[in-house]
N, C-alpha and C positions, 0 to 999 in steps of 0.2 A: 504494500500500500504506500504511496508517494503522499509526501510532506503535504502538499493542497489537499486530498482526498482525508487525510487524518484530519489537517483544519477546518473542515468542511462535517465534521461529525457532529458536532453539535446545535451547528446552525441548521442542520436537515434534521435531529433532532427537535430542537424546538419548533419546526414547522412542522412536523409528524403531531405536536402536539395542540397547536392551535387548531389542525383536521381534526382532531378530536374533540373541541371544542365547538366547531361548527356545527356537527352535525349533534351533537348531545342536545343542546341551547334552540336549533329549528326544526330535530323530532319532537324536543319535548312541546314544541308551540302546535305540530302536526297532531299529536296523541291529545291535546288539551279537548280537540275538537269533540271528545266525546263528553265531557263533562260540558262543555257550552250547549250540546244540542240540549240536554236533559237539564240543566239549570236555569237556564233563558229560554227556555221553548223555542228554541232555533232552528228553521230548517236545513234541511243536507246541504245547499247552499252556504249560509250564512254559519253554521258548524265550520265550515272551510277561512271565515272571513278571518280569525286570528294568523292562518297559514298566508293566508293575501295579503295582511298588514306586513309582515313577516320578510313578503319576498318581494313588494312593491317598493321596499326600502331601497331595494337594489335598481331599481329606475331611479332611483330620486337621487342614492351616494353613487352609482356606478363611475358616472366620467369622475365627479368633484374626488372619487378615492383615489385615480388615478392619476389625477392631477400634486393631489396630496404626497403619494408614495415616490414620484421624481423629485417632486422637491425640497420633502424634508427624508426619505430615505424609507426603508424597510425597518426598519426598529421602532422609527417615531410612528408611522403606522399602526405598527402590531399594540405598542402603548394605551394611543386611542383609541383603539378598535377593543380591546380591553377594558378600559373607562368604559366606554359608551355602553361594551356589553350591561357588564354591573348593574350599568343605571337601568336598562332596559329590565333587565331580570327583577330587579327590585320595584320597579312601576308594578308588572305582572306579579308580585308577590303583594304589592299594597292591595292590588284590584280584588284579591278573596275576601280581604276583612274589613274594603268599603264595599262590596258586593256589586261594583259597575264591570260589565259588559264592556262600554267606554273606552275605561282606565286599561282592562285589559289589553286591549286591542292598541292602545298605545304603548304599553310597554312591549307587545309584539316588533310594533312599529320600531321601535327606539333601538331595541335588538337588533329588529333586521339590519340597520345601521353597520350596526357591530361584525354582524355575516357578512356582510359585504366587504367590508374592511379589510376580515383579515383575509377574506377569499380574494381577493386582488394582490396579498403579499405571499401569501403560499405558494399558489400556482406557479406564476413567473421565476418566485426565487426555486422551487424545486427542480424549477425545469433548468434554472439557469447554471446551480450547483452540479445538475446531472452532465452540464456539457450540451443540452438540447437533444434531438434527435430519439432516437429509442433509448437510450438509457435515462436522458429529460423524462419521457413516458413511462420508466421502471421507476423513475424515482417517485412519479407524483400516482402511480399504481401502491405504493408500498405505504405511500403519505394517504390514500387515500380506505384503504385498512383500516387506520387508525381514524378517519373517520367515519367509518362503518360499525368499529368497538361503540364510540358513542351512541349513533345512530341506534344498535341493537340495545344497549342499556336504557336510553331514554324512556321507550315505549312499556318496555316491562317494569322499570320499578315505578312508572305513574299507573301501570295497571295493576300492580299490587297494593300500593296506595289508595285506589279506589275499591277495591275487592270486588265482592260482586253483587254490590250493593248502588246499583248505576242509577238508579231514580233521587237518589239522594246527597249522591255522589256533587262537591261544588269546587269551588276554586281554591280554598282552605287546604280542602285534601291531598295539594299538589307540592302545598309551602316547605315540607322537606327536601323535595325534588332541586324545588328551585334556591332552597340552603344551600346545596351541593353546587349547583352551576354558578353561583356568584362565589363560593370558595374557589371552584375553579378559575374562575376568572380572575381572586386576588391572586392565589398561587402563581399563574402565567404571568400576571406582572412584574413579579418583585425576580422572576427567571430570566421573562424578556431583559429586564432593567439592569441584571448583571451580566449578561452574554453579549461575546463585541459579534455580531452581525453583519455579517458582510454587504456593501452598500453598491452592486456593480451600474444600478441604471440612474442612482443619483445623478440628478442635472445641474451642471455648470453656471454658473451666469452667464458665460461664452457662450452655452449653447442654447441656453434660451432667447438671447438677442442673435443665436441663428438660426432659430425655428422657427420665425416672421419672415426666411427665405424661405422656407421650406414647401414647396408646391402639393406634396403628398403626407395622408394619414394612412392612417390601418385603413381605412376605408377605402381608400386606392385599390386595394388587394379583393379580389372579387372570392377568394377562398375563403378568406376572414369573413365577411359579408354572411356570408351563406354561412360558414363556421357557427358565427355569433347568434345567428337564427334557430340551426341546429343546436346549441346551448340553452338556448327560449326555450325547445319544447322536450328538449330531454329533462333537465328539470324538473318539466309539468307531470314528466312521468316518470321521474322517481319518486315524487312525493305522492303523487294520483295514486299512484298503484296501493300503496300500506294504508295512506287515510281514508281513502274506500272500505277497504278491508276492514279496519277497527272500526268504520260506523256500521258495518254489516254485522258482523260479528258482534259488538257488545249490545246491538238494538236486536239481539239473536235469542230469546231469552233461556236459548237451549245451549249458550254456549257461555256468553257477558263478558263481560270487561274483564277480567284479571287473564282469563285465557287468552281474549282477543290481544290483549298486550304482550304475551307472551309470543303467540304467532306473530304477527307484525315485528316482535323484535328477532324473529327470525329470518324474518325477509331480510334484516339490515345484519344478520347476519351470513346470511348468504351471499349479501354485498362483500362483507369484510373477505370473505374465503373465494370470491370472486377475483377480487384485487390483490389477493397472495398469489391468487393465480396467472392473474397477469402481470404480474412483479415478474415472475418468475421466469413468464415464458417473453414479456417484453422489449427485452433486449434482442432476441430473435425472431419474433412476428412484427410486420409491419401495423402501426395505426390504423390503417383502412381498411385490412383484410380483419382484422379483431372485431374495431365497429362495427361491418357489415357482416359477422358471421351472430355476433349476439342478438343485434339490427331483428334479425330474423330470427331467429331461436323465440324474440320475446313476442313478436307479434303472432307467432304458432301457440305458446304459452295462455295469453290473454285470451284468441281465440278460445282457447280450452276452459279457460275459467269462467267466459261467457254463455258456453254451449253446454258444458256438464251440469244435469240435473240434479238437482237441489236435495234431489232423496238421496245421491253418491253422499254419503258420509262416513268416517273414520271411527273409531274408538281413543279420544284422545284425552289424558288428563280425568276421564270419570263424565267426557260428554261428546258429543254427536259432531263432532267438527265435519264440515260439508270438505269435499276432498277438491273442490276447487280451488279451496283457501288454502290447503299443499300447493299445489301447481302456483297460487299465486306468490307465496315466499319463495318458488323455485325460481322465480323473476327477477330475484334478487341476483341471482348469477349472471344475468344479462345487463343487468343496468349497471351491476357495480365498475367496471371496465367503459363504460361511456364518457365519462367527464376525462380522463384523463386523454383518451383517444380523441376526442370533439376538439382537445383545448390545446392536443399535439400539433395536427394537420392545421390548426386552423392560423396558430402560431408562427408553423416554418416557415422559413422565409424572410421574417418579419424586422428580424432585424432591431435597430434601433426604436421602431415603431412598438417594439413588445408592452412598455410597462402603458402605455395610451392605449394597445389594443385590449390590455387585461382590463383595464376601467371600462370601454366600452361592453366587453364579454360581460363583467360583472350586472353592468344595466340590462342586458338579455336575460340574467338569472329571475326578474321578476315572473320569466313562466309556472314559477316553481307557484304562485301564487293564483297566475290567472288559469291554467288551466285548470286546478284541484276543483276551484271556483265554478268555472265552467262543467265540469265534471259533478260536481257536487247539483248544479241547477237539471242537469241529463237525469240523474240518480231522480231525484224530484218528479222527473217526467216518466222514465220508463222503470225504474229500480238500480239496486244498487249495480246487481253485476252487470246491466246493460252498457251504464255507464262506462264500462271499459272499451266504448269503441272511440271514445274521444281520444285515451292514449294508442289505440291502435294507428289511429290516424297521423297522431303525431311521430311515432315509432316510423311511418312510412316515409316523412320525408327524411329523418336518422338513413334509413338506410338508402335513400337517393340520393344524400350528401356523401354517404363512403363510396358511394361506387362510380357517382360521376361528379359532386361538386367541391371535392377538395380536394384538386390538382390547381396548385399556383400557376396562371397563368399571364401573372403580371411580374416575370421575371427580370425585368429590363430596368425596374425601379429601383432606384439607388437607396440599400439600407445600412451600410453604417456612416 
């Protein structure tokens, strides 16, 4: 191992860890949605609206974070994005014991801030660490594990928290949950604030009085373009898929909430064992050929959980679990491997343009909000598992973008 790859351990280190922060902090806002539909008489719709607050953040911080991350650095970032968490989590922890819907949905808000933040200094810097290319893609597959660990923890310990006692089930019942993610967040601070982080897209004041020459953005690049789009709706369907599932499941009264938390944190477990997998193998598979092989895998999958009758059920845990809701944690293998492949292809190329295309990508992340949203209004109309043709839909242009829209075709643009 060479002197840079050993200096480089602990700054890929503490980004393995702020992925894990991600995704604990905007499952636990995704699983909350069963305790809103039954506390606030909310429909499947507006159940989703904490998840929308959540990812809507990221239209609002996407460019301003990446504006942020060139010109005060990846450290001062990760800092903020820390603070803000906090604050956000602690709004959503006041929201049980003044009992507003509101207040909730703002501390969602305040969070999402926070997701988006450190999702713009992860990404680039993992890829940057890795050297880019497939090993960029092994690094942010291995970073992205660790946020799948959270992901899978979130949903189960708010469904044991709530038991299976979901009629009475309020926002109170969540406040240890969310003890834990504001500890998390002091812990990363005082980690962040001792570790020297390496600083490679910090901008100049040279080069910001020559970036009013600069004729091209990431937008220039018609892969990005299409990329950033493909990152809008994959999103929609990593979240769509589990928070479907928990409203089906704990509004099941043959299955409830502590189980339905269970399953769902197995989908995001199958994400984590997803992303070992493509750790593993991607340094030797290309980006495109991964996306478009899981691409399909998940829209065959949802198919399946749309079409299998409802009397298919298991013996699981002492109740009747419908065997769709297997198939559908087994989606968890396919989507786990999508963010880091979407945000490979969509990058190369990019050159000096990276840390402004990562703000952009990040403002694409609000799918994560509108389609659950949309999906949740479908659910409304025809039922829960119908509603999975919305992420089918979206899954199809996923795999339109690996097979034909992310080949850089604007090579001729000067990126450093």
């Amino acid at each position: 191992m060479s002197n840079q790859q050993k200096s480089n351990i602990l700054p890929i280190a503490v980004m393995f860890a702020l992925f894990f922060m991600i995704a604990f902090v905007t499952n636990f806002a995704g699983s909350m949605g069963v305790i809103v539909k039954n506390q606030f008489n909310a429909s499947n719709a507006l159940s989703q609206l904490g998840t929308f607050a959540n990812f809507i953040a990221y239209a609002c911080m996407g460019i301003p974070a990446g504006i942020i991350l060139k010109r005060k650095g990846y450290k001062f970032t990760s800092l903020a994005a820390v603070t803000v968490g906090f604050i956000g989590v602690g709004v959503q922890w006041l929201s049980g014991y003044v009992e507003s819907f509101g207040v909730y949905v703002l501390g969602a808000f305040i969070a999402g801030f926070s997701m988006c933040m450190l999702n713009i200094v992860v990404n680039p810097m993992l890829n940057t660490l890795g050297g880019g290319g497939n090993r960029g893609n092994q690094l942010i597959q291995f970073g992205g594990s660790c946020n799948s660990i959270g992901g899978t923890l979130a949903p189960i310990l708010l469904g044991y928290l709530i038991g299976g006692n979901i009629e009475t089930a309020s926002v109170t019942d969540a406040a240890p949950a969310m003890m834990i993610a504001m500890g998390i967040f002091l812990l990363a601070f005082l980690i962040i604030f001792f570790t020297n982080i390496p600083e490679p897209h910090l901008e100049t004041a040279e080069q910001r009085a020559n970036k009013q020459k600069d004729t091209h953005s990431p937008l220039s690049f018609r892969h990005f373009v299409l990329g950033a789009l493909a990152i809008f709706f994959y999103v929609g369907v990593e979240v769509g898929i589990p928070n479907m599932a928990n409203l089906y499941m704990s509004n099941n009264p043959a299955v409830g909430a502590a189980i339905a938390g269970t399953v769902v944190g197995f989908y995001w477990l199958m994400m984590m064992v997803g992303r070992l997998i493509g750790g593993a193998i991607g340094g030797k598979v290309s980006s495109k050929t991964m996306l478009a092989c899981v691409s399909l895998m998940n829209i065959v999958l949802l198919i399946c959980v749309i079409f299998f009758p409802e009397e298919w059920v298991i013996a699981f845990k002492g109740v009747q679990l419908p065997v769709s809701m297997i198939v559908m944690f087994l989606c968890g293998l396919c989507t786990s491997v999508m963010w880091g492949a979407i945000f490979n292809l969509a990058a190369e190329g990019l050159g000096k343009y990276t840390p402004a295309a990562s703000g952009i990508f990040m403002t694409l992340v609000c799918g994560g909000g509108i389609i659950p949203l949309l999906q949740g209004w479908v659910a409304d109309s025809i039922g829960y598992l119908g509603s999975y043709v919305v992420t089918i839909c979206a899954l199809l242009y996923i795999l339109w973008y690996a097979l034909f829209g992310s080949k850089n075709v604007n090579t001729d643009i000067p990126v450093k």
